[in-house]
C-alpha positions in Angstrom: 122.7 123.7 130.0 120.2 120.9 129.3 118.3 121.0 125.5 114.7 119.6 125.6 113.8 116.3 125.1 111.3 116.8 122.3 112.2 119.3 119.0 109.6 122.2 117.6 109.4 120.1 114.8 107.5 116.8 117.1 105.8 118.9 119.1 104.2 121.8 116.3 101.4 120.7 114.0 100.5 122.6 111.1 97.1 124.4 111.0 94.8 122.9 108.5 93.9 126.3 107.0 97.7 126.9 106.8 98.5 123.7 104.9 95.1 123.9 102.4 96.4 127.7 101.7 99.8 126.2 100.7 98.3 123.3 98.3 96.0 125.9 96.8 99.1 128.7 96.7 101.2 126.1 94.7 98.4 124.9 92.3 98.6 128.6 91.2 102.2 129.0 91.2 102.7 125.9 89.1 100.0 127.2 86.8 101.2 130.8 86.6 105.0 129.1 86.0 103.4 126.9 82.8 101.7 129.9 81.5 104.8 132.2 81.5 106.9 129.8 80.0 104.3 129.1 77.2 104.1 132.5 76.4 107.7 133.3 76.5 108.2 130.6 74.3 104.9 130.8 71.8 105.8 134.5 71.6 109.5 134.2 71.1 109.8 131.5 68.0 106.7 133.1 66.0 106.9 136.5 67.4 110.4 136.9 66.0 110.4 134.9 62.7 113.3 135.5 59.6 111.8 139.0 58.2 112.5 138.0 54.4 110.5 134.8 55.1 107.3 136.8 56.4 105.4 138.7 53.5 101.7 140.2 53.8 100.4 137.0 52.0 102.2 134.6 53.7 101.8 136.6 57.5 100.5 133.2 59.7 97.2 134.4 61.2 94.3 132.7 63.4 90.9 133.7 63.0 92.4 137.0 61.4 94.8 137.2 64.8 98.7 136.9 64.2 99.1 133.1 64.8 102.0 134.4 67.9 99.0 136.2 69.7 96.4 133.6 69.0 99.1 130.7 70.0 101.4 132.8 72.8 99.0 135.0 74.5 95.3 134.3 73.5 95.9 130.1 74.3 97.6 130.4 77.5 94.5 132.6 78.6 92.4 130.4 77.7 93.7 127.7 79.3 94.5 129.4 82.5 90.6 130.6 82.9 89.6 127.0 82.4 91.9 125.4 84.6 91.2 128.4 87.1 87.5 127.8 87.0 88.1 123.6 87.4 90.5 124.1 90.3 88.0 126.5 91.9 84.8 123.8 91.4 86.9 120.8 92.5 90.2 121.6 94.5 89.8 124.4 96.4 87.9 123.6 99.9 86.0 125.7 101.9 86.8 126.2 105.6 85.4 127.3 108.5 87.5 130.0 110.0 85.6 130.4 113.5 83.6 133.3 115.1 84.8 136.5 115.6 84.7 137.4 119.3 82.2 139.8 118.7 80.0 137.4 117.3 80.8 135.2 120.3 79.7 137.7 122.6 76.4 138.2 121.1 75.8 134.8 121.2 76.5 135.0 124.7 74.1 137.7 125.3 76.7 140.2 125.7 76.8 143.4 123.7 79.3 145.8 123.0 78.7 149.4 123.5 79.1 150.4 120.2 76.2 148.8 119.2 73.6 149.1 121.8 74.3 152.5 122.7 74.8 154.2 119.6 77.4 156.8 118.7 76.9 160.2 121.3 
């Protein structure tokens, strides 16, 4: 039994679309990962304080918001819709994904008969 000369791996090229998908696909991950650990950690250490140490005039607040919402959940939002709306704008790219062959056949001249004869 004789094994080729060349692997998959020399002879297969990755798709373009395939490999922008996965840089775009691990900008979110990564930015989905910070988030959560943010949060868990925000919401964790101020969520959770001593309860003797926490009275209604001392209770931390933002803006009238517990400070462990405003700091572990309102923060994080923030930040992910801004870094969202960046990364859209400036690192996502847009990629032409070809013709369907429908449209090719209409460019041709050639016409399906779902469309020029109508539904009987």
């Amino acid at each position: 039994m004789t094994s080729p000369t060349t692997s998959l791996g020399d002879e297969y090229e990755p798709d373009p679309l395939f490999v922008d998908s996965l840089r775009e696909a691990g900008w979110i991950l990564l930015m989905w990962v910070a988030c959560f650990i943010w949060t868990l950690a925000a919401c964790l250490t101020q969520g959770y304080p001593d309860p003797g140490s926490i009275t209604p005039e001392t209770f931390p607040t933002v803006f009238g918001i517990p400070a462990w919402v405003a700091y572990g959940i309102a923060l994080p939002w923030l930040a992910a819709d801004i870094v969202t709306i960046w990364f859209c704008i400036f690192k996502m790219k847009d990629a032409d994904l070809g013709t369907e062959p429908d449209e090719q056949d209409a460019a041709n001249g050639n016409s399906s008969p779902s469309t020029s004869e109508g539904v009987a």
